[in-house]
C-alpha positions as CSV (number, residue, x, y, z in Angstrom):
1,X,55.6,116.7,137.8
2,X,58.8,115.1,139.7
3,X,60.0,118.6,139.5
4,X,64.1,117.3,139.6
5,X,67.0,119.5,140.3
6,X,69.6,118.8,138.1
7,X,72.9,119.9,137.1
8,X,75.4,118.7,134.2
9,X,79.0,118.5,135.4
10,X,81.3,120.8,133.9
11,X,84.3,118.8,133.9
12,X,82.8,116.2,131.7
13,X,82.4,116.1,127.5
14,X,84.8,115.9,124.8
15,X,88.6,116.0,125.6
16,X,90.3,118.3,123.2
17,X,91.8,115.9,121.4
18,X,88.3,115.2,120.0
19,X,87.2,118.9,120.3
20,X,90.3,119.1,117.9
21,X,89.2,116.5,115.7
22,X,86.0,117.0,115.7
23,X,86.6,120.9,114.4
24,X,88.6,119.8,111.7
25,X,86.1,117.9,110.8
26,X,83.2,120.2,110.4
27,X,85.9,122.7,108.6
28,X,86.3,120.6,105.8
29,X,83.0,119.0,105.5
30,X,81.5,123.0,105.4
31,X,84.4,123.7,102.5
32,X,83.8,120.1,100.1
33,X,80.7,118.6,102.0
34,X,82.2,115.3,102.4
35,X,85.2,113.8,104.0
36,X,86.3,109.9,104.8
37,X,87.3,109.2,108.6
38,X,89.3,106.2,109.1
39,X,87.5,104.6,111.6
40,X,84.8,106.3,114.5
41,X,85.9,109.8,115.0
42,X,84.8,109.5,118.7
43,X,83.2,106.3,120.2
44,X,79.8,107.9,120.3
45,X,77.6,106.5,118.2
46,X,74.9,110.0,118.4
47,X,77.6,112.1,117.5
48,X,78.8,109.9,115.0
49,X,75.5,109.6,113.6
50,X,75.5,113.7,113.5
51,X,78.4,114.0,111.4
52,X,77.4,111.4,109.0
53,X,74.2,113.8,108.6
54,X,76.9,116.3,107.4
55,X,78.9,114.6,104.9
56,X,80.9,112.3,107.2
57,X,81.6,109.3,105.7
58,X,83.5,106.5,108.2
59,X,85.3,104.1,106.6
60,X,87.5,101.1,108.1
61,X,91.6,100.0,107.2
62,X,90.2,97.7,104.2
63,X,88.5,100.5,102.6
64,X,90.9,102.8,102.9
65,X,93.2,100.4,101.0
66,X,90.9,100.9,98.0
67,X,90.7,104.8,98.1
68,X,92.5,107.1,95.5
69,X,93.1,110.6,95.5
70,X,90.8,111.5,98.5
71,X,91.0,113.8,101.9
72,X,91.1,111.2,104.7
73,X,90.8,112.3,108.4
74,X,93.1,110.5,111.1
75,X,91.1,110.6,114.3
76,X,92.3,111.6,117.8
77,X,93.8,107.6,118.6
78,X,96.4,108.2,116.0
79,X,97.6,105.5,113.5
80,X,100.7,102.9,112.7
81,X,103.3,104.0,110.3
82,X,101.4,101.2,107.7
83,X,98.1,103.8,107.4
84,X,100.9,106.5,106.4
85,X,102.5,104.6,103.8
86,X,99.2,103.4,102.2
87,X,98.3,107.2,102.1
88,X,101.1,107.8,99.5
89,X,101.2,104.7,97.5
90,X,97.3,105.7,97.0
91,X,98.1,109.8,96.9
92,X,95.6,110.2,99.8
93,X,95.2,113.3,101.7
94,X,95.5,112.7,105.2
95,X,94.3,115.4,107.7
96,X,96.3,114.0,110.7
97,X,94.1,115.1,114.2
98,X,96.1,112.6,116.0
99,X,95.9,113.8,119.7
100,X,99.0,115.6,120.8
101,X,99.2,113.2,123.6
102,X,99.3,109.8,121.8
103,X,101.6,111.2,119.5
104,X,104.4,112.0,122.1
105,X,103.6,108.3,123.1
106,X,104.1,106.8,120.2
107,X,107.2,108.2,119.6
108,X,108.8,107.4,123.6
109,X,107.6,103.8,121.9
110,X,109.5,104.0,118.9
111,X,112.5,105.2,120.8
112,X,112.3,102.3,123.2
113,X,111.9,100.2,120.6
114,X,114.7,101.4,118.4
115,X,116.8,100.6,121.3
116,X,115.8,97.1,121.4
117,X,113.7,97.6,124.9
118,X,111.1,95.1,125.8
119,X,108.1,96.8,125.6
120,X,104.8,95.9,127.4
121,X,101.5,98.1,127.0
122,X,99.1,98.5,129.7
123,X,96.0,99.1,126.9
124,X,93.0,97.2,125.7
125,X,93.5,94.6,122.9
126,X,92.5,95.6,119.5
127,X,91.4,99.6,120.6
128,X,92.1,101.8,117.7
129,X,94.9,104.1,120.3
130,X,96.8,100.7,120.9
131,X,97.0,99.5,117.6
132,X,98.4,102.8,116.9
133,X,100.9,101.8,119.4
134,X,102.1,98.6,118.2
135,X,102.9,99.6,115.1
136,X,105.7,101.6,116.0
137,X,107.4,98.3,117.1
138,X,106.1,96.3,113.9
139,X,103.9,94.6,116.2
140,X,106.1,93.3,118.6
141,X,105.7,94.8,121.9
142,X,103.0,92.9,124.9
143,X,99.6,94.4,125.5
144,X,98.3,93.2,128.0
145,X,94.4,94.1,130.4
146,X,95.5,93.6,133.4
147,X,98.0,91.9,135.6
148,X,97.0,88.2,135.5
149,X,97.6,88.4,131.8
150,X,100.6,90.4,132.4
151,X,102.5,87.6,134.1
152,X,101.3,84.9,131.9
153,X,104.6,86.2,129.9
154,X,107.7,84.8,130.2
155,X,109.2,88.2,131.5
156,X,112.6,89.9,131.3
157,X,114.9,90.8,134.4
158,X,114.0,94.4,132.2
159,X,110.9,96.0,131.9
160,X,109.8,98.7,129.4
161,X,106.0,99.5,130.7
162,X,104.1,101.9,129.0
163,X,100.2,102.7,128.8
164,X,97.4,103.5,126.6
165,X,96.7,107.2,127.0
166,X,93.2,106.9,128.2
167,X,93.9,104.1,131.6
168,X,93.8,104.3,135.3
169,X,96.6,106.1,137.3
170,X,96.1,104.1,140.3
171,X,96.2,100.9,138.5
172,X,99.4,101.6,136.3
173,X,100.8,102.5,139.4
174,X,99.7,99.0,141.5
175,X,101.2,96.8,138.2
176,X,104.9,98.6,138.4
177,X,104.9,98.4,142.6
178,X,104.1,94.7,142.3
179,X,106.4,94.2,138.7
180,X,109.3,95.5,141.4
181,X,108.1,93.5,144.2
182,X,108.7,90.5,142.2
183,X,112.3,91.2,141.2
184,X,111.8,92.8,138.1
185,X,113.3,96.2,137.1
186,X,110.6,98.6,135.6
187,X,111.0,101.1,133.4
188,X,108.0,102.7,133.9
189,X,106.7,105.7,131.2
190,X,103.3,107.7,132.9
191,X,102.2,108.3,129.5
192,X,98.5,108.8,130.8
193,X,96.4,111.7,129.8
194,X,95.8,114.0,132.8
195,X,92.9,115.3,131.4
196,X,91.7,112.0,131.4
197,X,93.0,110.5,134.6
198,X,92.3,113.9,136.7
199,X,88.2,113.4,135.9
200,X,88.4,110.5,138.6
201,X,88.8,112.4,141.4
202,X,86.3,115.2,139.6
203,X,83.5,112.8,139.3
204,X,84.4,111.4,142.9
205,X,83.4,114.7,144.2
206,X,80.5,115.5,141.6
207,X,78.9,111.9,142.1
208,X,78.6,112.9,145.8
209,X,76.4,115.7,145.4
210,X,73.4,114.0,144.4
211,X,70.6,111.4,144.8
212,X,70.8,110.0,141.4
213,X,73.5,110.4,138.7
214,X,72.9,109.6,135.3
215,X,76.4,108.9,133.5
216,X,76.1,109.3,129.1
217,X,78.2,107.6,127.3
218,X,78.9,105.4,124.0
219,X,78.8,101.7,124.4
220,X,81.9,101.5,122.5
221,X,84.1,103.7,124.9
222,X,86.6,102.1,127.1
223,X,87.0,105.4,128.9
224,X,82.8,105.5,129.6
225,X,83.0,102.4,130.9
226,X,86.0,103.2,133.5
227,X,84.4,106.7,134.6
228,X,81.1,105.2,135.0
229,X,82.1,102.6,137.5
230,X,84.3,105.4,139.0
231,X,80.7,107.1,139.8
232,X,78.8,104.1,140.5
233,X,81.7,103.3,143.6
234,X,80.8,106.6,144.9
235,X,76.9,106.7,144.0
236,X,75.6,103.6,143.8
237,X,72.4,105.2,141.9
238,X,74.3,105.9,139.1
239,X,72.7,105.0,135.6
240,X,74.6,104.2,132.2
241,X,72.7,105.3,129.2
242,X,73.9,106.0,125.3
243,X,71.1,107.9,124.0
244,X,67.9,110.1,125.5
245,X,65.3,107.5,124.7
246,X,67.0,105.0,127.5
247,X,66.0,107.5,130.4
248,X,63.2,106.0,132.5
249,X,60.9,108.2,134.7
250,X,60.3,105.5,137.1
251,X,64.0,105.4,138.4
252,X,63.3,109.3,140.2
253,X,61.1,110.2,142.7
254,X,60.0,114.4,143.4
255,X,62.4,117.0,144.3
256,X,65.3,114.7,143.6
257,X,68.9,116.2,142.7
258,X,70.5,114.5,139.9
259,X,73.5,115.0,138.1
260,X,74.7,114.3,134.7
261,X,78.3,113.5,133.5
262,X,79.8,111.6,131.0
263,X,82.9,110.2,128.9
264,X,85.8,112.2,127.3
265,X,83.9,111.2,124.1
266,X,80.5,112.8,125.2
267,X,79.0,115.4,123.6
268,X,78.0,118.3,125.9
269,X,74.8,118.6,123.3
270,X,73.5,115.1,124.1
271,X,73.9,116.1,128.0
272,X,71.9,118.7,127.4
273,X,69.1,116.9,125.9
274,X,69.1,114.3,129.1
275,X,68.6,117.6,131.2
276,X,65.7,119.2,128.9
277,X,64.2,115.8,129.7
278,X,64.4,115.1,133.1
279,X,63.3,119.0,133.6
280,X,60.2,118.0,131.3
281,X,59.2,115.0,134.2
């Protein structure tokens, strides 16, 4: 027996944007026993895979097009007008759990936009959240990764930055200092999620604790991906795994401390499971 100490961090699991989603959810599937989701209600594949158990059933923007007369759940990244207006041409139900947050953003977009602003989005290409975005400005504001892309553009004297709800402070920060070092007047909107953005510093100090740290989290989540390199700068034992079955003995040795934390789209049941196991070695 390795006999491990180990703690899960508090701070980590499910934002409640997806707490909110993820209730609604549940409601209705308990009430009718099946509901459509337009897309991954979180990007957690175990916890998708839960709901589907229930009655979930996810569907992408194609299918949608072909439904009729059917409940339809909006996730937390929120949507472009165009899902909207295929809901009523088709009569579908939509149970909106667009997160507060991104909603407030998308409209400071569409009021930029409406005042014929140049817009440029500090966001990943193609995630559900940024689509959302773009569609208040029928497509035509700049997203753009980081700042080599950025000044690929041909800029204007006038800047209109925004960002994807679910990026790094620091780094939104460094691309409007060095937009204005190079001339350019930024209008720059924090539209970042605190709850998000605060867990750097949080996993800073809960990384530190321990010898090992194992970080759970989806494949397909962009916010995994940042606050697991956040932890693996501090501890650089720090392991990335998805799912229980990826945990591996061999990478402890007795009387260890370890630490569990994970995404705003982890479940805190699945971190539970990782410490039931590493209590078991």
């Amino acid at each position: 027996m390795l006999q491990l100490r180990v703690q899960i961090d508090p701070n980590s699991g499910f934002c409640f944007g997806v707490i909110y989603a993820i209730q609604m959810a549940e409601d209705i599937l308990d009430e009718q026993g099946y509901l459509y989701c337009l897309g991954d209600i979180v990007h957690n594949d175990v916890e998708v895979q839960r709901l589907e158990k229930r009655g979930l059933r996810i569907i992408n923007h194609e299918q949608f097009k072909q439904l009729q007369n059917e409940h339809v759940l909006i996730r937390a990244h929120g949507e472009p007008p165009s899902t909207y207006q295929t809901a009523l041409e088709n009569n579908l139900n939509l149970i909106d759990a667009s997160c507060p947050v991104v909603l407030k953003l998308q409209n400071r977009i569409k009021t930029s936009y409406d005042k014929n602003e140049k817009i440029f989005i500090y966001g990943k290409h193609g995630h559900a959240e940024v689509l959302g975005l773009l569609g208040q400005t029928n497509n035509d504001a700049v997203v753009f990764e980081n700042v080599d892309e950025l000044l690929q553009h041909e800029l204007p004297a006038n800047i209109t930055l925004y960002s994807q709800t679910t990026k790094s402070t620091d780094n939104f920060y460094k691309i409007k200092n060095l937009l204005e070092d190079k001339g350019y007047q930024v209008n720059a909107n924090d539209t970042i999620c605190r709850q998000v953005s605060n867990r750097d510093q949080d996993l800073r100090k809960f990384a530190g604790k321990f010898n090992k740290i194992i970080f759970v989290s989806g494949t397909k989540s962009s916010n995994g991906k940042v606050l697991y390199q956040v932890c693996k700068d501090t501890n650089p034992n720090t392991y990335f795994i998805s799912k229980v079955e990826e945990l591996r003995p061999e990478w402890f040795k007795a009387a260890e401390s370890v630490g569990i934390c994970g995404a705003t789209s982890t479940p805190m049941w699945l971190m539970e499971e990782v410490q039931k196991v590493l209590l078991s070695y």
